[in-house]
C-alpha atoms as one frame of an Amber mdcrd trajectory, in Angstrom:
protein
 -84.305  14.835  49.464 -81.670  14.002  51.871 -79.123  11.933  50.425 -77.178
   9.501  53.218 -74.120   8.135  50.775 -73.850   4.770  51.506 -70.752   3.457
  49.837 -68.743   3.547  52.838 -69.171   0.782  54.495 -67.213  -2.561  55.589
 -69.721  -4.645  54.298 -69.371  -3.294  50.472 -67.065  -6.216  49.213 -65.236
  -3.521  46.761 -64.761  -1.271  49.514 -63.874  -3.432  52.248 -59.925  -4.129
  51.042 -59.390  -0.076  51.298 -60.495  -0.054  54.946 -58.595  -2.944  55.672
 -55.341  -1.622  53.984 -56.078   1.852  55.560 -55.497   3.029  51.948 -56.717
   6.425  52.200 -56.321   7.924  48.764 -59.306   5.231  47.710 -61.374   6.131
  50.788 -61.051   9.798  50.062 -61.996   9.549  46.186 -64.955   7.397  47.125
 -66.468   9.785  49.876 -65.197  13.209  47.126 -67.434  11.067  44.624 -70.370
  10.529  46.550 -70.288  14.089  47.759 -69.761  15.365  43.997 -73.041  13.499
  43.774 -75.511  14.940  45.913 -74.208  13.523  49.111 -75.879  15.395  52.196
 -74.044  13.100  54.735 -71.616  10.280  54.594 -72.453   7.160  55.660 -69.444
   5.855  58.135 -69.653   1.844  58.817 -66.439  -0.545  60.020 -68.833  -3.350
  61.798 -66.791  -5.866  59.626 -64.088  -5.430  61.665 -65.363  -6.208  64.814
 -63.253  -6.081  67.815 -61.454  -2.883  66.025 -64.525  -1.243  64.854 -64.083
   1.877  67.063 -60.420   2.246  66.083 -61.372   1.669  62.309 -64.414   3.633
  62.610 -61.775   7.075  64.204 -59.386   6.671  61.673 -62.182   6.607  58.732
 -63.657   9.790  60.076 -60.310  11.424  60.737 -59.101  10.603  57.318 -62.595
  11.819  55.281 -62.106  14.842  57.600 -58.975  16.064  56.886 -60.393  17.093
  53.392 -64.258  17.101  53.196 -66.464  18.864  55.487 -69.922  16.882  54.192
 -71.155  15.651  58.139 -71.188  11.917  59.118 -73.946   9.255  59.671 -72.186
   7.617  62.141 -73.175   3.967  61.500 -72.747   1.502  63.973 -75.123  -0.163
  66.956 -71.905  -0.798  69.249 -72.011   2.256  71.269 -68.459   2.137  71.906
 -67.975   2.890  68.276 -70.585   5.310  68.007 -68.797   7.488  71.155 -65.277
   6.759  69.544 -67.268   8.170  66.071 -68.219  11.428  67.958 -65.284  12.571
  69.709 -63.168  12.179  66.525 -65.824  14.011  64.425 -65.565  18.092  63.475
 -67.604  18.153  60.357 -70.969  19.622  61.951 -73.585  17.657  63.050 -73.776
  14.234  62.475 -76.616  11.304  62.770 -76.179   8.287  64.759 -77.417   5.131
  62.583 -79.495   3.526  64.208 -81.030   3.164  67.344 -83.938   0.850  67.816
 -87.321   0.380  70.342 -85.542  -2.535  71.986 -84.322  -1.539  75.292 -80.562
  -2.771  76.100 -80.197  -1.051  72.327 -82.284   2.272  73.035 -80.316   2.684
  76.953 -77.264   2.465  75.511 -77.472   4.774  72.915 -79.829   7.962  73.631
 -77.326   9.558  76.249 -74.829   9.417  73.288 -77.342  11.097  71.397 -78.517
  13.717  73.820 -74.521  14.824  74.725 -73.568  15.010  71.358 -76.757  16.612
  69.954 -77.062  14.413  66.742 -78.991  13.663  64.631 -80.763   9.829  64.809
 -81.830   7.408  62.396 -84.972   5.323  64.631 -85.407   1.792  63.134 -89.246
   0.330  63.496 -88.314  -2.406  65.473 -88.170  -3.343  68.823 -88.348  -6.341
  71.608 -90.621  -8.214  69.964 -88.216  -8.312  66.634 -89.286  -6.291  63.329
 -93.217  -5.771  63.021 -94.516  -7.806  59.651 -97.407  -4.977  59.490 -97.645
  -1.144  58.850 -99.921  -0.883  61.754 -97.286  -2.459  64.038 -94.634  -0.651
  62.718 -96.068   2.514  63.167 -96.624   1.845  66.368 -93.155   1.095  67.164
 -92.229   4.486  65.210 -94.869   6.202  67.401 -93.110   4.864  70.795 -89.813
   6.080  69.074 -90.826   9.066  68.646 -92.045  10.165  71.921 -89.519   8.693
  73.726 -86.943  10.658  71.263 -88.458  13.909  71.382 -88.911  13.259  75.708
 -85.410  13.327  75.743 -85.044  16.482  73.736 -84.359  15.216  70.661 -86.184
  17.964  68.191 -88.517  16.163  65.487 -86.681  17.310  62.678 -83.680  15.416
  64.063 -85.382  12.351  63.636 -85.442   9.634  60.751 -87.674   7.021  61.089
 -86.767   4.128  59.088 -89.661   1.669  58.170 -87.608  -1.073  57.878 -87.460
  -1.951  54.522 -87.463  -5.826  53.676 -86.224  -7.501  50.567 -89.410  -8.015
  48.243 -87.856 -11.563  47.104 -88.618 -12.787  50.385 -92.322 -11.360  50.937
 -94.143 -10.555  48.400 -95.694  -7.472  50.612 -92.746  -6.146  51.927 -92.509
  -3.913  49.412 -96.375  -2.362  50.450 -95.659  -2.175  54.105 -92.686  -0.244
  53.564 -94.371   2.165  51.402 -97.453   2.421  53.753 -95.409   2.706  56.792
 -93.467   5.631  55.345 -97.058   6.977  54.301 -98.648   6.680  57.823 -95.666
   8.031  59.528 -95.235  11.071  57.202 -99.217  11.771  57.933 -98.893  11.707
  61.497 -95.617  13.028  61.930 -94.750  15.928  59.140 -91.473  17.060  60.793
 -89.780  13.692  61.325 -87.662  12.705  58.550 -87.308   9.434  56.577 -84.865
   7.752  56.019 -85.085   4.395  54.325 -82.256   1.890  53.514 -83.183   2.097
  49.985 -81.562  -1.012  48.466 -82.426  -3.475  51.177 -86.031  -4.084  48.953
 -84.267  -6.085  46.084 -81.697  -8.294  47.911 -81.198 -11.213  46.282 -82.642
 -10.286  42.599 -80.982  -9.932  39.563 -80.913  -6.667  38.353 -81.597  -4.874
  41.437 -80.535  -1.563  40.217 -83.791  -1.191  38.247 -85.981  -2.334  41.535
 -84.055   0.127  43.607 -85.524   3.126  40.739 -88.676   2.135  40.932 -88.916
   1.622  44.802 -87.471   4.996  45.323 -90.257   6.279  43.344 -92.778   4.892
  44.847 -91.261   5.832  48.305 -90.846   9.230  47.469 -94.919   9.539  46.567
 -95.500   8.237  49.727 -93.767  10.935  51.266 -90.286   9.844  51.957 -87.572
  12.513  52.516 -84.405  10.809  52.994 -82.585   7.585  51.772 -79.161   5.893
  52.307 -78.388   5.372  48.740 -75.688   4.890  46.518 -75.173   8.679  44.457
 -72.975   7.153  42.015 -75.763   5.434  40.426 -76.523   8.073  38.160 -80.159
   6.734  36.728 -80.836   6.565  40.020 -80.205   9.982  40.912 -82.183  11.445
  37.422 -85.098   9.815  38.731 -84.590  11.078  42.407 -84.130  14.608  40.469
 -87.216  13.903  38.300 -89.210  12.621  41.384 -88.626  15.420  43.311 -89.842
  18.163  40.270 -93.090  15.821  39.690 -94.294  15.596  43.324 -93.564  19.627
  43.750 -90.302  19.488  45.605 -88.573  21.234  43.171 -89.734  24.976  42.462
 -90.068  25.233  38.669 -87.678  22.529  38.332 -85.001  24.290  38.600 -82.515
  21.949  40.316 -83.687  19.510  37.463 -83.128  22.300  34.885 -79.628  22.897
  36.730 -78.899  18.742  36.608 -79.722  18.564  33.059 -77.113  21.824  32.196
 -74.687  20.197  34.013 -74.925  16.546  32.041 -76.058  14.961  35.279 -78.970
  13.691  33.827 -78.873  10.118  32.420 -81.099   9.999  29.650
């Protein structure tokens, strides 16, 4: 499983203050943490901000940088924060979150994207706004796609994400997200996944538990990837678990190793 922390970001009301205060000993224990966790890639987000977002955005990276290594998802649709993003970033290869279908978006974007070799995170959405069914949205993934990999974008650089809708607000938001990450997965084994996992239970009490269960369910249906938070540690025993049960995990060893190491919230 790819793990996209997602803890740093502006709109995190506990994390916001430490941006805004450019208090880097708290933005450096938060990004060690979610690292310590299982972190593949740190999610990078100043969009509060606004007119300073590309400053913000350089001195985040520069500051993570100085002592971790983990790469970047660079998240941000203003492309002058996305190019500010790249040119400050030396930890590898990074992912640019998001681009979309929609044109103004896509143009401004993929040359960014192509220069800088990156990773991208493709949101099913386009023009028309976000697609209410799977068909639709795989469609829009399918456009994605080939225009991605036309520009030389290699599949495995690419995470589609279905566009995952708070179930409080449609009751079958939670099945097209799970079929759209199906269908995709079936018709595109190389591309990645990469689902904003803890969009499905905005606006419920107790969303922690929905977030366990949907990444369950999303994982059966074939997803790879997921900007999460690693802290949650229940969370991560059942991405662990998840990952031995659907035959991810040879002899479940890393489970084995999670369990040795008290990672494992029982």
């Amino acid at each position: 499983m790819i793990i996209i922390g997602e803890k740093l970001n502006s709109t995190v009301k506990s994390v916001r203050p430490a941006m805004e205060n450019y208090d880097s000993e708290a933005i450096l224990d938060l990004a060690k943490k979610q690292c310590e966790a299982g972190a593949a890639y740190l999610d990078v987000n100043t969009g509060m901000f606004l007119e300073e977002e590309p400053d913000r955005l350089e001195w985040l990276i520069n500051i993570i940088q100085e002592e971790i290594d983990t790469p970047f998802s660079i998240d941000s649709p203003n492309p002058k924060a996305i190019l500010k993003g790249l040119k400050a970033n030396k930890n590898g290869k990074p992912i640019i979150n998001s681009i979309t279908n929609e044109n103004e978006r896509f143009n401004s974007i993929m040359p960014l994207a192509v220069e800088y070799k990156t990773g991208i995170i493709a949101l099913c959405m386009d023009d028309s706004g976000m697609p209410e069914t799977v068909d639709d949205r795989l469609s829009v993934a399918e456009s994605l796609i080939e225009k991605l990999t036309k520009e030389g974008i290699d599949f495995e650089d690419i995470y589609i994400d279905p566009m995952v809708r708070p179930v409080g607000t449609g009751s079958h938001y939670g099945v097209v997200a799970i079929e759209t990450i199906r269908k995709v997965k079936l018709e595109f084994p190389e591309v990645h996944i990469a689902c904003g996992l803890s969009n499905i239970s905005f606006g419920l009490p107790a969303r922690k538990i929905m977030n366990q269960v949907f990444l369950i369910a999303a994982m059966a249906a074939g997803m790879d990837g997921a900007i999460l938070d690693p802290l949650d540690k229940k969370l991560m025993t059942y991405l662990y678990a998840g990952e031995a049960l659907l035959g991810r995990d040879d002899f479940c060893m890393e489970y084995l190793t999670k369990f040795r190491e008290g990672e494992l919230e029982i």
